[in-house]
C-alpha positions as CSV (number, residue, x, y, z in Angstrom):
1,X,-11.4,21.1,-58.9
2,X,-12.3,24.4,-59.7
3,X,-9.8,27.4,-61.2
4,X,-12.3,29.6,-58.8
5,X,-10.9,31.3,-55.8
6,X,-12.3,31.0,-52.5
7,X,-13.3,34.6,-52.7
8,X,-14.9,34.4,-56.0
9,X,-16.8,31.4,-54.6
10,X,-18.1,33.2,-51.5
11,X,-19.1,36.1,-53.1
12,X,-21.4,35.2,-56.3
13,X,-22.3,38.8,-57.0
14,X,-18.7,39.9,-57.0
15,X,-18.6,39.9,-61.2
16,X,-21.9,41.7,-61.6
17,X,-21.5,44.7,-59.0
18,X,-17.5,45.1,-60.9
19,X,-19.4,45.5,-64.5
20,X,-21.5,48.0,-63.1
21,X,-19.2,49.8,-61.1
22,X,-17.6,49.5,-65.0
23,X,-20.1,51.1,-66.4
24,X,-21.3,53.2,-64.0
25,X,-17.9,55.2,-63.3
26,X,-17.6,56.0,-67.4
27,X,-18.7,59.9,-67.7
28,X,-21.8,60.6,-68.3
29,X,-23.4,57.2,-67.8
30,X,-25.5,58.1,-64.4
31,X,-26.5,61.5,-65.7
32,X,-28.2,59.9,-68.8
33,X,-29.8,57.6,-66.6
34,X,-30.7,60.1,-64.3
35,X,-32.3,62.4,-67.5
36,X,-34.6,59.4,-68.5
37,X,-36.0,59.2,-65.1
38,X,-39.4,60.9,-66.5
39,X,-39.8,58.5,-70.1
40,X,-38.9,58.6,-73.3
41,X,-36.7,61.3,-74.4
42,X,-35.0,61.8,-78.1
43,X,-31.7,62.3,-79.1
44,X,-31.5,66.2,-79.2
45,X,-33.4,66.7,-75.9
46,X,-31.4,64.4,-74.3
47,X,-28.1,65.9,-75.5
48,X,-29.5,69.2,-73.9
49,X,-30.6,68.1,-70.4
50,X,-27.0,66.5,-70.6
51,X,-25.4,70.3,-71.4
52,X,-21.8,69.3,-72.0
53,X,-22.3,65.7,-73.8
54,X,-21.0,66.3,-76.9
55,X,-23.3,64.0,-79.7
56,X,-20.2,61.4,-80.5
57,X,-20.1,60.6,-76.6
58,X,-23.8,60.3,-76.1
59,X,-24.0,58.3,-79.0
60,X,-21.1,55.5,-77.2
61,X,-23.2,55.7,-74.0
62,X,-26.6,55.1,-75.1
63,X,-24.9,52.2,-77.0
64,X,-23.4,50.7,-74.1
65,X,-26.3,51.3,-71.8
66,X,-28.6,49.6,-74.8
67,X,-25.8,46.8,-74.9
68,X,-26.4,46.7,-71.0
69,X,-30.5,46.2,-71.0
70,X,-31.1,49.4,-69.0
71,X,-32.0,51.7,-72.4
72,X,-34.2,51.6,-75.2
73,X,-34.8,53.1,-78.1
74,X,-38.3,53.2,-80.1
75,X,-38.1,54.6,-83.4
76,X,-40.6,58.3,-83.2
77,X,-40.4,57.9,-79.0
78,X,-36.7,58.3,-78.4
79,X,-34.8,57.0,-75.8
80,X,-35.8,55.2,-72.6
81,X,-35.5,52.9,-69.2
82,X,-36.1,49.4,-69.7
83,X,-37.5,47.7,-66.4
84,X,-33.6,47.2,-65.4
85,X,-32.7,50.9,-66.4
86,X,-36.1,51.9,-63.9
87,X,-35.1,49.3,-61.5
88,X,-31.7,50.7,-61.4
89,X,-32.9,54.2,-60.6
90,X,-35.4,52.5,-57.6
91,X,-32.3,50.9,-55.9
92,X,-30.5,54.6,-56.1
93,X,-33.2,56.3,-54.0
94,X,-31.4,56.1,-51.0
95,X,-28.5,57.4,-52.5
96,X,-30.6,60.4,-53.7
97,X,-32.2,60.9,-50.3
98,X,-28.7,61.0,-48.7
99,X,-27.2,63.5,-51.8
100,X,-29.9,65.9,-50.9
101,X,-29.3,65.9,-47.0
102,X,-25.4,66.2,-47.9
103,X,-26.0,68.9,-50.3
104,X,-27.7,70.8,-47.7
105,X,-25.5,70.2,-45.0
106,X,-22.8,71.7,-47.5
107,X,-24.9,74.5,-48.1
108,X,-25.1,75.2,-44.5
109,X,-21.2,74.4,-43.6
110,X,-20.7,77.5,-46.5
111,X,-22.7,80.0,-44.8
112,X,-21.5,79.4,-41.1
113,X,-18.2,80.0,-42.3
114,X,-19.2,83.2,-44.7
């Protein structure tokens, strides 16, 4: 007999969507992700496209997000997606689709009320 729930059973994918969620929700995380959209970027440019990061937190996330396969780095290219780091960013287009719409509904609920 298995020590598996019932839930945990019906729902295979349940451990793999919490570690991202995990990893995701840790600040920063997306953002760098988001940054290395275009290729490889190094260490300095990155920390500037990320404005705030300061160099010991960048440092934890790209080691996490190299420990997670979605980051690279190549010695003289920098930082980049792996093909799980730019599939990633393909299953997040609909949730940048919908950001833009929402930030332009915002905009527009702001000036209606100005």
């Amino acid at each position: 007999m298995s020590t598996r729930s019932a839930k945990t059973e019906a729902n295979p994918y349940k451990d793999g969507i919490n570690a991202a969620i995990d990893l995701f929700h840790r600040r920063w995380t997306m953002r760098i992700l988001w940054e290395l959209r275009g290729g490889a970027v190094n260490f300095r440019a990155l920390q500037t496209a990320c404005a705030e990061v300061s160099s010991s937190v960048l440092n934890v996330r790209l080691a996490e997000l190299r420990e997670a396969n979605l980051v690279d780095h190549a010695s003289g290219e920098g930082y980049a997606l792996t093909r799980w780091g730019e599939e990633l960013l393909g299953a997040m287009e609909p949730l940048m689709l919908w950001a833009g719409r929402w930030q332009k509904a915002q905009k527009a609920q702001k000036a209606r009320k100005a």
